[in-house]
VOBA-1610 file (N, C-alpha, C; in pm, whole numbers, padded with zeros to 5 digits, always signed):
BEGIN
Unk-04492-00684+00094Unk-04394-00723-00008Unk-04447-00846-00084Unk-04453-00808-00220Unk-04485-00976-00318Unk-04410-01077-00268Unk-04481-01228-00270Unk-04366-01307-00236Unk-04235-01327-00276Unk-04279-01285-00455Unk-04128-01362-00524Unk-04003-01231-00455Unk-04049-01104-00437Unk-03966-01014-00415Unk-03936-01063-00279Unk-03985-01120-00209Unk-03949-01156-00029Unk-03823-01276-00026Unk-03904-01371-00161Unk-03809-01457-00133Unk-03675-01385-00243Unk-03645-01296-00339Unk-03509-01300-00361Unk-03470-01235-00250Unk-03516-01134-00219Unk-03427-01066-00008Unk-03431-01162+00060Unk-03482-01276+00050Unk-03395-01389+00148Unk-03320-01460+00121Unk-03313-01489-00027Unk-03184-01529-00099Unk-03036-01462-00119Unk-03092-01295-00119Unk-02969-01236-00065Unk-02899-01235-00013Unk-03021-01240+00140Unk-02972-01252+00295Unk-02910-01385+00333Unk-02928-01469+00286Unk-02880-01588+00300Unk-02769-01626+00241Unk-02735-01567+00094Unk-02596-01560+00043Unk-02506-01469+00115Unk-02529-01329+00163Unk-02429-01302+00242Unk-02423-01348+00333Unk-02510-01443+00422Unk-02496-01491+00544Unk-02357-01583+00515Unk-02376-01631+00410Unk-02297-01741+00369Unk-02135-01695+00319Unk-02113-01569+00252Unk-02014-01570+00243Unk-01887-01554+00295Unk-01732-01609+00267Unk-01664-01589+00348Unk-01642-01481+00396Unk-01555-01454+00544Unk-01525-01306+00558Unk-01377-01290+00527Unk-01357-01160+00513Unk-01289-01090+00444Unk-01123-01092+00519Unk-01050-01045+00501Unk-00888-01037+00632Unk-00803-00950+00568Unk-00789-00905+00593Unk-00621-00780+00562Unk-00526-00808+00603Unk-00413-00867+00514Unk-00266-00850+00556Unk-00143-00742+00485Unk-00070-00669+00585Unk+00015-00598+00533Unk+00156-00631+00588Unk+00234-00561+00494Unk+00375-00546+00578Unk+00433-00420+00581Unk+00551-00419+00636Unk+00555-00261+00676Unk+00688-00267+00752Unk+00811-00251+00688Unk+00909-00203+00789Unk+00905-00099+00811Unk+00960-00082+00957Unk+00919+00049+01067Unk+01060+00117+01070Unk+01140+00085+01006Unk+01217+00164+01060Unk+01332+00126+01178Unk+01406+00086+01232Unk+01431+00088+01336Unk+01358+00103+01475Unk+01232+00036+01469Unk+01131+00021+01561Unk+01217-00067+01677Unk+01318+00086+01757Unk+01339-00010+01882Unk+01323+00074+01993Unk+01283+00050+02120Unk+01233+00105+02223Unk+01404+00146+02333Unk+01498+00073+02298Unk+01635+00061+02361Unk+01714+00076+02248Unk+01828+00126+02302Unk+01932+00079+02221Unk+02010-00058+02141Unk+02030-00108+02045Unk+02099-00191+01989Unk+02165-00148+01980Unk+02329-00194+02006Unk+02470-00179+01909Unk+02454-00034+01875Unk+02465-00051+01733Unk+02515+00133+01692Unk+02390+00196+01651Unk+02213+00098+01715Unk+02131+00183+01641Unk+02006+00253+01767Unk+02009+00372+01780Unk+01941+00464+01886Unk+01798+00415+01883Unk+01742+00440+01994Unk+01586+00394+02075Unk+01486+00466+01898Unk+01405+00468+01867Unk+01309+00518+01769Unk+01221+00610+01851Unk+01261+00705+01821Unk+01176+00864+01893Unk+01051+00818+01903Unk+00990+00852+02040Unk+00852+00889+02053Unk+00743+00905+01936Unk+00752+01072+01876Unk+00711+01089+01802Unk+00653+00986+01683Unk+00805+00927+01644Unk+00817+00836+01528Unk+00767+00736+01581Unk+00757+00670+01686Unk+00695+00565+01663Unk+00517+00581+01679Unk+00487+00689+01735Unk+00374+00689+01741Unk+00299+00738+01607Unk+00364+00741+01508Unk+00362+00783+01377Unk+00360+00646+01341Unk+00407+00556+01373Unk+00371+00376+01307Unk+00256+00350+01354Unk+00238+00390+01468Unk+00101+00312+01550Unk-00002+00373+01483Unk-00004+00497+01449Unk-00105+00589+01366Unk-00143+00541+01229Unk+00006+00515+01155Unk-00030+00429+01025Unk-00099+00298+01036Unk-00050+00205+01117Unk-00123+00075+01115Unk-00269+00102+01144Unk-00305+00154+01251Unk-00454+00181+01281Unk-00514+00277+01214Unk-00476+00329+01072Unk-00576+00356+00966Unk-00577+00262+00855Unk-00513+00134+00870Unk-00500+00074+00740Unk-00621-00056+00853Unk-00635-00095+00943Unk-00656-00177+01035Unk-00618-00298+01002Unk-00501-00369+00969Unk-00454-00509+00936Unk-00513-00585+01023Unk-00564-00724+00979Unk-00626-00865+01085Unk-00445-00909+01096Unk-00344-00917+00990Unk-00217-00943+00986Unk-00106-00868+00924Unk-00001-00868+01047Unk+00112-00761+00991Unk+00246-00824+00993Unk+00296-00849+00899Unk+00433-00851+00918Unk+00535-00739+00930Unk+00632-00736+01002Unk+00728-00641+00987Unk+00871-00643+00964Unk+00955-00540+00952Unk+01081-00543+00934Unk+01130-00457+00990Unk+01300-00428+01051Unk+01314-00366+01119Unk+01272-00354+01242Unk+01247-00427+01309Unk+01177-00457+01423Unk+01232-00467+01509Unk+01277-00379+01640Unk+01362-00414+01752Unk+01334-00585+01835Unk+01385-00612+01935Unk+01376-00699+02059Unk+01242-00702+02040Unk+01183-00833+02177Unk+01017-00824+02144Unk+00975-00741+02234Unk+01082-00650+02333Unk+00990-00573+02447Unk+00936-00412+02335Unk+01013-00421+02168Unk+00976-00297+02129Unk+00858-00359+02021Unk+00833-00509+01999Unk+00743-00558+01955Unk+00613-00549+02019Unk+00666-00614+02203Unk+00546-00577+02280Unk+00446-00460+02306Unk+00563-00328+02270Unk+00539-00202+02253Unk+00440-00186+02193Unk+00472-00226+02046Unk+00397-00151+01965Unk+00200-00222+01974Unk+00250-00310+02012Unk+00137-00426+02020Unk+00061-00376+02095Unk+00112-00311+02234Unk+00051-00223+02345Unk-00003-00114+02296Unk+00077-00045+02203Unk-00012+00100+02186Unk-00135+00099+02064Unk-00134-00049+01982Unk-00218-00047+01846Unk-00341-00111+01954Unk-00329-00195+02064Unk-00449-00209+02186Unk-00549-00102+02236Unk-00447-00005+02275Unk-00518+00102+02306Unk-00552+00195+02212Unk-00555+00223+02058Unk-00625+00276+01960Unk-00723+00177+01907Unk-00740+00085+02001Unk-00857-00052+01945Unk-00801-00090+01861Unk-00713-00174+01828Unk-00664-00267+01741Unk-00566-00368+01789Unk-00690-00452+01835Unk-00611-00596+01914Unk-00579-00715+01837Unk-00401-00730+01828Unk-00369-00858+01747Unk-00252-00905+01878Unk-00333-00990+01942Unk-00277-01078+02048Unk-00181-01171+02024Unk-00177-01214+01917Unk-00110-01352+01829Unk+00032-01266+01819Unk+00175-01330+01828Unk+00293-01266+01753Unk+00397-01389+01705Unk+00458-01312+01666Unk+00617-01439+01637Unk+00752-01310+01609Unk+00789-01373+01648Unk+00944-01293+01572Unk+01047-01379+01595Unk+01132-01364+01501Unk+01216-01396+01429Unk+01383-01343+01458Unk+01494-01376+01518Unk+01611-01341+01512Unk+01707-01435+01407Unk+01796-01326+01363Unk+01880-01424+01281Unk+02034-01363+01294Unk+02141-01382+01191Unk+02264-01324+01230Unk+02301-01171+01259Unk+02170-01072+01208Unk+02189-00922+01260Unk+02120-00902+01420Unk+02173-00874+01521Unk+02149-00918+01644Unk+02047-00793+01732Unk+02049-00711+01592Unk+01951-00535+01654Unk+01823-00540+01554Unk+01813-00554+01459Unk+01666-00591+01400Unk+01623-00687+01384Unk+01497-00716+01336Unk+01462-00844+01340Unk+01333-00849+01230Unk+01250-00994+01206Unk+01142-01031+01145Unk+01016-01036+01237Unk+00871-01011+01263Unk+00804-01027+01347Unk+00673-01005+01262Unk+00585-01040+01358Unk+00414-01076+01294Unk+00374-01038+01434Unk+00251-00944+01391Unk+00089-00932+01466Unk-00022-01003+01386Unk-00074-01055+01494Unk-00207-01118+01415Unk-00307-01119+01473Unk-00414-01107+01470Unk-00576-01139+01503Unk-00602-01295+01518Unk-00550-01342+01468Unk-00598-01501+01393Unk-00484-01564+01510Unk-00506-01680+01534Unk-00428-01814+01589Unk-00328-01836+01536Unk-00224-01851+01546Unk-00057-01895+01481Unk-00114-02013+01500Unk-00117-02107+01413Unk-00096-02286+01458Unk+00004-02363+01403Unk+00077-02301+01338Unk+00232-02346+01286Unk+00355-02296+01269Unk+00449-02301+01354Unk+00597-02174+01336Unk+00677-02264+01304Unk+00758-02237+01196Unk+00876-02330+01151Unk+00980-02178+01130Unk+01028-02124+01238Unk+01129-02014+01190Unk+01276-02074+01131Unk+01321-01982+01064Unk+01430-02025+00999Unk+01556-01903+01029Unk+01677-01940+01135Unk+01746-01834+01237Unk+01853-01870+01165Unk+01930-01986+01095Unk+02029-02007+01100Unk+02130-02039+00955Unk+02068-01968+00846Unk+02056-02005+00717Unk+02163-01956+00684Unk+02278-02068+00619Unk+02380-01950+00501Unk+02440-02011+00428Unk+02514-01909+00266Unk+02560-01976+00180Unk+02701-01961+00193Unk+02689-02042+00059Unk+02849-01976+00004Unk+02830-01872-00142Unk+02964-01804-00129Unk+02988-01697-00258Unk+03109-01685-00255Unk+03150-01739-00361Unk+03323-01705-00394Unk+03364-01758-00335Unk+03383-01907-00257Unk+03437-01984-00142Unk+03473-01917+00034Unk+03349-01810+00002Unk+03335-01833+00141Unk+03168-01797+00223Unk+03175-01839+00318Unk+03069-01842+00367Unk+02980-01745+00449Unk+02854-01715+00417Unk+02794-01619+00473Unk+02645-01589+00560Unk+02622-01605+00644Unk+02513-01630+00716Unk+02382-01497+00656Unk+02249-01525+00630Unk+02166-01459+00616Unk+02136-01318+00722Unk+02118-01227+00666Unk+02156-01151+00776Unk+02031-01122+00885Unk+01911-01156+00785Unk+01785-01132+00979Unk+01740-01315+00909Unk+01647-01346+01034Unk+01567-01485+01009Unk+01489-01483+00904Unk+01419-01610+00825Unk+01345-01614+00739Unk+01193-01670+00831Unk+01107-01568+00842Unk+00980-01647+00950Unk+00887-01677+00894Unk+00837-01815+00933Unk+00748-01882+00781Unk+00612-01957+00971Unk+00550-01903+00888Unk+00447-01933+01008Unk+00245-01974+00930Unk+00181-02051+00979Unk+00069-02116+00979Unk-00076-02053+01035Unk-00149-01969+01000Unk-00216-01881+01082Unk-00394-01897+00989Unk-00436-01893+01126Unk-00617-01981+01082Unk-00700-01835+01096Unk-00775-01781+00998Unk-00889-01701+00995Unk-00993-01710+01004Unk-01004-01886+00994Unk-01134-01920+01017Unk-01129-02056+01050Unk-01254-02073+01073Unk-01266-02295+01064Unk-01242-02316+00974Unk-01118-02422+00918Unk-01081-02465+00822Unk-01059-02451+00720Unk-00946-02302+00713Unk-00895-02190+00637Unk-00773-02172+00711Unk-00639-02223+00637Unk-00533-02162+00682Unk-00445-02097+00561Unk-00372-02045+00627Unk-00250-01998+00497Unk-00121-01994+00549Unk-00038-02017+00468Unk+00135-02001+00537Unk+00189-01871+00519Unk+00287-01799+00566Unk+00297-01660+00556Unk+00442-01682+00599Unk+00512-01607+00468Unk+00656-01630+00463Unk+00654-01492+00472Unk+00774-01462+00551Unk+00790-01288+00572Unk+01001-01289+00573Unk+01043-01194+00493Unk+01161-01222+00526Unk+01199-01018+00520Unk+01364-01029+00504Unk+01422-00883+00536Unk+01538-00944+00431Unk+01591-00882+00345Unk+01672-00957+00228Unk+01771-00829+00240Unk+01906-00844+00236Unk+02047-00784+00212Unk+01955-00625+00174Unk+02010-00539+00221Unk+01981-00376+00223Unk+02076-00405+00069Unk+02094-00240+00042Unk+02172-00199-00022Unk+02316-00136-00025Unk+02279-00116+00121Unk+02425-00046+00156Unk+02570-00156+00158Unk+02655-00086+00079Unk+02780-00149+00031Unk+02848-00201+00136Unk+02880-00364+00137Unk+03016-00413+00232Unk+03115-00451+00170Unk+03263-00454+00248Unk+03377-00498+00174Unk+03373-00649+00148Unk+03300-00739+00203Unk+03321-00876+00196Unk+03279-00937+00052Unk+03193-00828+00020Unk+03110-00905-00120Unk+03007-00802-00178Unk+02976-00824-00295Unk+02890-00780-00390Unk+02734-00796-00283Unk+02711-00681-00254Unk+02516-00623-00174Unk+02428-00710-00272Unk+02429-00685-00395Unk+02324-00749-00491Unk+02326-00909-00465Unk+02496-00953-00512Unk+02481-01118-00489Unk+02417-01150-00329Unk+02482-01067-00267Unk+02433-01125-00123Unk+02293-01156-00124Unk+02224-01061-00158Unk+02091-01059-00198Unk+02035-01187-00252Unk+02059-01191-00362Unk+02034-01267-00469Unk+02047-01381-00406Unk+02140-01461-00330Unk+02203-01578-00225Unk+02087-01609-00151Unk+02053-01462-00068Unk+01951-01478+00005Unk+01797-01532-00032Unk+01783-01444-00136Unk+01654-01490-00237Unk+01634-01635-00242Unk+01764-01724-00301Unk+01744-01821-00340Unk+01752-01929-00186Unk+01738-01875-00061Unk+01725-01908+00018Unk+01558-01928+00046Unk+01523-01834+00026Unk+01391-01780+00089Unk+01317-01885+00017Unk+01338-01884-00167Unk+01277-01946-00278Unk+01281-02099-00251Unk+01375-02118-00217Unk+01382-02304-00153Unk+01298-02294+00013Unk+01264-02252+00042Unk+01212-02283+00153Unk+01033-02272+00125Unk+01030-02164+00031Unk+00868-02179-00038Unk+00853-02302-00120Unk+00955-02358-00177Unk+00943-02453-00216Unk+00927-02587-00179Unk+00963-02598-00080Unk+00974-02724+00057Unk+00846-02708+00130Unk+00776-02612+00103Unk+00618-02602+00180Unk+00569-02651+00109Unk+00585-02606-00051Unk+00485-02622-00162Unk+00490-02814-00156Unk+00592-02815-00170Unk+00617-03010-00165Unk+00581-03063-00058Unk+00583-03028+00048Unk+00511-03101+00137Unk+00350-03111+00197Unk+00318-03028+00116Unk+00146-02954+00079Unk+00095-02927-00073Unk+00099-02931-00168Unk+00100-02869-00257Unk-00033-02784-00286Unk-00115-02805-00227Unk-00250-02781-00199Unk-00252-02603-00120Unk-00117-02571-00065Unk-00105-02477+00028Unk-00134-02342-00007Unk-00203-02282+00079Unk-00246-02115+00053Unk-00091-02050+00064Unk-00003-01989+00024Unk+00086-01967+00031Unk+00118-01783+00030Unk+00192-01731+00140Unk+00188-01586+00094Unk+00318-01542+00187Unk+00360-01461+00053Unk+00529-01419+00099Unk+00545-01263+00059Unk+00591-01203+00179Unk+00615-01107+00161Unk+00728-01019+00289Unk+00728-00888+00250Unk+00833-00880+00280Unk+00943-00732+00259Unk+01047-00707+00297Unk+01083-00559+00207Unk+01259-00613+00160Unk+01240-00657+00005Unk+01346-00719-00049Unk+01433-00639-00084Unk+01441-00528-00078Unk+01498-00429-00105Unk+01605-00456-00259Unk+01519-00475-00343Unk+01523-00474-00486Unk+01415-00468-00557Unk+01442-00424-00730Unk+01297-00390-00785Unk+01273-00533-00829Unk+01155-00540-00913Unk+01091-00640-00973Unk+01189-00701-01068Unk+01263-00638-01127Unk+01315-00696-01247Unk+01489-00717-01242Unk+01485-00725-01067Unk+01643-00804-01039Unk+01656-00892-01049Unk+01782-00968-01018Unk+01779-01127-01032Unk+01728-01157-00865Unk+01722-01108-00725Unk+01643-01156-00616Unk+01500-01155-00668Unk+01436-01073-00744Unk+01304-01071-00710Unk+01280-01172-00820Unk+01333-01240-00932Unk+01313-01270-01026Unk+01321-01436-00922Unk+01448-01448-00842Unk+01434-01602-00792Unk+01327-01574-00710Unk+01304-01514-00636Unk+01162-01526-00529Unk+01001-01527-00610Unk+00982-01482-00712Unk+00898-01475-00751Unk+00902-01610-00851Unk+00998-01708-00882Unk+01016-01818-00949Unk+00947-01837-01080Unk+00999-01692-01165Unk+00976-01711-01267Unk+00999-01824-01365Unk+01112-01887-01319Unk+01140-02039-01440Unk+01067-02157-01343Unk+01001-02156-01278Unk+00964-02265-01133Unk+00807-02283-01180Unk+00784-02438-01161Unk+00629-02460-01198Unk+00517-02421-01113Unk+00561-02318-01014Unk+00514-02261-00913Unk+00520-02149-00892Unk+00505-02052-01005Unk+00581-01916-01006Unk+00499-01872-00934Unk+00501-01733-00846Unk+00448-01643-00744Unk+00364-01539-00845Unk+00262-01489-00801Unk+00182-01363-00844Unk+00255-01266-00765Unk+00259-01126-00869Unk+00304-01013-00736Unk+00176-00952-00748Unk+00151-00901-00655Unk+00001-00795-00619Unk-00029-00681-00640Unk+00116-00628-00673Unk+00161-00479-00650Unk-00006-00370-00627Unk-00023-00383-00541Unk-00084-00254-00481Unk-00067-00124-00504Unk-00163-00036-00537Unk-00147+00118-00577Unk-00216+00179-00478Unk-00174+00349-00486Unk-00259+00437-00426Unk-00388+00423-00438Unk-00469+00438-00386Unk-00619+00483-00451Unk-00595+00645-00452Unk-00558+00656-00562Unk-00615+00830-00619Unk-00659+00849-00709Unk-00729+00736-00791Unk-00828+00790-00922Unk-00755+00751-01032Unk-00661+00705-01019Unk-00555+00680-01150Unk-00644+00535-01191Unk-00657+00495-01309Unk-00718+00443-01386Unk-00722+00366-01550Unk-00624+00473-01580Unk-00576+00409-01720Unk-00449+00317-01708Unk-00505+00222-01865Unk-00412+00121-01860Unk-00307+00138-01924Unk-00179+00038-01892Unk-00078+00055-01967Unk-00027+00086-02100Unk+00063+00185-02114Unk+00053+00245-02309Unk+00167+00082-02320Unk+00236+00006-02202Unk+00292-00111-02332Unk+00270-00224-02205Unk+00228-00296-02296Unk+00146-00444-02265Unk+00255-00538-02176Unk+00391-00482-02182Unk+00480-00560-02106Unk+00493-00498-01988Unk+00468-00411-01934Unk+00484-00320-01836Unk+00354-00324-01760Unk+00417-00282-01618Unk+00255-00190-01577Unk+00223-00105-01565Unk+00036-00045-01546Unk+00055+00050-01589Unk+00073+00155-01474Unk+00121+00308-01474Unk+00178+00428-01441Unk+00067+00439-01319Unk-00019+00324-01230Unk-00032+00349-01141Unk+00117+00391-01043Unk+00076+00503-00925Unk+00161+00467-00765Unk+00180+00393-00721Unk+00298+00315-00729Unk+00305+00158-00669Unk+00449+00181-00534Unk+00551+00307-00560Unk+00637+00272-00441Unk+00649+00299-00356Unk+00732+00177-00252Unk+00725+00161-00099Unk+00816+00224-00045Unk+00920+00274-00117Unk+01033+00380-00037Unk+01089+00472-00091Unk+01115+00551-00017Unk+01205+00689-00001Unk+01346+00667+00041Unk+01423+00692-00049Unk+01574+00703-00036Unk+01612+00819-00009Unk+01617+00942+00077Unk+01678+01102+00115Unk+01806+01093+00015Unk+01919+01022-00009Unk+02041+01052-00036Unk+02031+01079-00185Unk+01965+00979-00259Unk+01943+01001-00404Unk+01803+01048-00451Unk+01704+01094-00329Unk+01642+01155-00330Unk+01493+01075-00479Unk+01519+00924-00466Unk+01417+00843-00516Unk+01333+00760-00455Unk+01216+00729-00532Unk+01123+00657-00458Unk+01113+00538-00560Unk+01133+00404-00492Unk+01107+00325-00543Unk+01039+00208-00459Unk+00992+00093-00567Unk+00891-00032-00453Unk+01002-00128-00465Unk+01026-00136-00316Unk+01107-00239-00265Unk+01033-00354-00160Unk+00908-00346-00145Unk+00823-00401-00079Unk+00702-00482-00110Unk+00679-00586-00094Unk+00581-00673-00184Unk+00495-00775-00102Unk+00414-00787-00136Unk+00306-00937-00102Unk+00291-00986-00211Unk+00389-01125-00226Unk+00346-01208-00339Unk+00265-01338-00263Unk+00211-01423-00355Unk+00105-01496-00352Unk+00082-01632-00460Unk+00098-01761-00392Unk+00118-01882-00483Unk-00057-01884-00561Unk-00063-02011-00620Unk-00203-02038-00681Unk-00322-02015-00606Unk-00322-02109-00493Unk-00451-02087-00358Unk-00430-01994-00363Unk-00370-01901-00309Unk-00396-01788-00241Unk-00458-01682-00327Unk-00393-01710-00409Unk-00444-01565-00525Unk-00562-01570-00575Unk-00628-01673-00586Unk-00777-01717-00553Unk-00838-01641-00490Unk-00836-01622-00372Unk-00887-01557-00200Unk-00846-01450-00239Unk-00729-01392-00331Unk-00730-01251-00302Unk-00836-01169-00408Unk-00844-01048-00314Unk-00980-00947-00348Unk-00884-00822-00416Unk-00825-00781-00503Unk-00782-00677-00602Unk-00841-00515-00531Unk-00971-00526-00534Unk-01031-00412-00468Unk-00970-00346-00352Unk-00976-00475-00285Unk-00944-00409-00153Unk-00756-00417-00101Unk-00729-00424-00207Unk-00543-00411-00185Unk-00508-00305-00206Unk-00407-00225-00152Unk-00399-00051-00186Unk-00250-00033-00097Unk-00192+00065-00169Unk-00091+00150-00037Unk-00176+00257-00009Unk-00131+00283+00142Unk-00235+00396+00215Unk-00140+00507+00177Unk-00223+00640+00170Unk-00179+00740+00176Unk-00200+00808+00302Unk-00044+00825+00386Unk-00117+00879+00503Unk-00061+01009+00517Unk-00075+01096+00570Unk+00006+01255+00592Unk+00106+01274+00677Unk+00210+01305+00628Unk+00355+01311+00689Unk+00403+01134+00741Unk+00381+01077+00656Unk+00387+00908+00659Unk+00520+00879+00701Unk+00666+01010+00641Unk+00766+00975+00647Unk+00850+00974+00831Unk+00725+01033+00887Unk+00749+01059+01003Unk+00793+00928+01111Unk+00701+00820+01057Unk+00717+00671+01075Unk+00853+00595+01058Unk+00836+00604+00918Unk+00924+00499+00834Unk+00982+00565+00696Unk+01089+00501+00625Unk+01095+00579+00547Unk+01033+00484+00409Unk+00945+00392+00502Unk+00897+00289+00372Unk+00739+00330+00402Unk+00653+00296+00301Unk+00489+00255+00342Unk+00471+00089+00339Unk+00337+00101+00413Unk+00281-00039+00421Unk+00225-00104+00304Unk+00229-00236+00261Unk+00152-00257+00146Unk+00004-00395+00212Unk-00039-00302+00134Unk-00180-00402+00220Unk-00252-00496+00098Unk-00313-00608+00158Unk-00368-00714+00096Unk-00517-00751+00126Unk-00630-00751+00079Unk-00689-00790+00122Unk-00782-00969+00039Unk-00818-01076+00140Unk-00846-01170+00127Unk-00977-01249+00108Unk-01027-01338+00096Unk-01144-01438+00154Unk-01122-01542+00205Unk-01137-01617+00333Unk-01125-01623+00413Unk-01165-01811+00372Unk-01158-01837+00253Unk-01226-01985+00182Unk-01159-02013+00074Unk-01112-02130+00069Unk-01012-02235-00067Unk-01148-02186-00145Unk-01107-02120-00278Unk-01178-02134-00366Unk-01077-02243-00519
//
């Protein structure tokens, strides 16, 4: 080999030696991922859950948040069976808040080195008062030497109608819960890799996703929105919109629509580190067998740029 050609292959070799490595985070409510009974909601079939364990271990997350998440012995569960398909994330947290049968929870690869959960949060609406209905779990997790990021994961008011109050405001209440608490990181760090996500169960252009994403805030959030990979490619016919990629995370049976109620948003740092390429919803076969949501995946670099 000529020298000059030896030495750019060692300049190569030496730049990838050098660069950061890479991390995947997704989220993914399961469904009623419970191994026992809660209250009025039945154990999650066999089948079905081994239909989650199947999805996660083709997407291989380094980090997962979830929703819908039973007790931690159906957390421990699942943790047990993504072990034995080789996919070890030893690290967890979860989260309880005023709904006492699902919950907030994290798998991780990486070290937790900071949990500040948030169990006990509530407002007012119309003069009276209302507790958040799962925890808000905001946790500190290292991928590398001297690389961290914060990871806000929450479960925001469903849709299904109660007599006490308006589903949307509840929502919306909640949002502006979640949004002050990203904000109280950002101020006490401002420097912070920041990443929130979650299944808000509203679209982009509600008033929850509009406070969480802090569109009027000098800190507004990136959304990531993730697509299929199926070849889709062209850009948007209007510049305010996006474009007619596959972007949604759920299946509704009753009205028989699919929409994205599920997101990884991302402050300044972070969106830095993130890699576009490698962010995607998986397409998996008979997916609904799981959940009636998909996972949305993220992928990172592992260095403050």
């Amino acid at each position: 080999m000529r020298p000059i050609a030896l030495l750019l292959a060692l300049l190569s070799a030496a730049t990838a030696a050098l660069a950061a490595p890479r991390f995947k985070v997704a989220t993914y409510n399961v469904e009623n991922y419970l191994v026992e009974a809660s209250g009025t909601r039945v154990p999650k079939p066999e089948s079905h859950r081994a239909k989650v364990a199947e999805t996660i271990l083709a997407i291989r997350p380094d980090v997962i948040a979830f929703e819908e998440m039973g007790r931690t012995n159906s957390l421990f569960e699942l943790q047990e069976r993504l072990k034995k398909g080789g996919l070890d994330l030893p690290y967890w947290e979860h989260v309880s808040g005023y709904d006492t049968n699902i919950f907030v929870a994290v798998l991780s690869r990486f070290p937790i080195v900071g949990r500040h959960p948030h169990t006990n949060e509530s407002f007012l609406l119309d003069g009276r008062r209302f507790r958040t209905s799962r925890g808000i779990l905001e946790i500190d997790i290292e991928p590398a030497p001297g690389y961290r990021f914060t990871l806000f994961s929450a479960h925001l008011k469903s849709k299904r109608t109660i007599a006490d109050a308006d589903e949307g405001d509840l929502r919306e209440q909640e949002a502006i819960i979640l949004r002050e608490k990203i904000e109280e990181r950002l101020k006490a760090e401002p420097s912070a890799n920041i990443l929130v996500c979650g299944d808000f169960n509203d679209t982009k252009d509600s008033k929850a996703l509009k406070t969480v994403l802090g569109r009027n805030s000098r800190v507004p959030l990136t959304d990531t929105r993730p697509v299929e990979r199926n070849g889709d490619k062209a850009p948007s016919e209007n510049p305010r919109w996006e474009p007619r990629h596959v972007s949604w995370t759920h299946f509704y049976g009753k009205e028989d629509t699919y929409s994205r109620l599920d997101y990884i948003l991302l402050n300044a740092g972070m969106t830095r580190e993130w890699n576009r390429e490698g962010s995607y919803l998986p397409v998996i076969p008979d997916w609904g067998v799981g959940s009636d949501h998909r996972p949305v995946v993220c992928e990172f670099e592992a260095a403050d740029k």
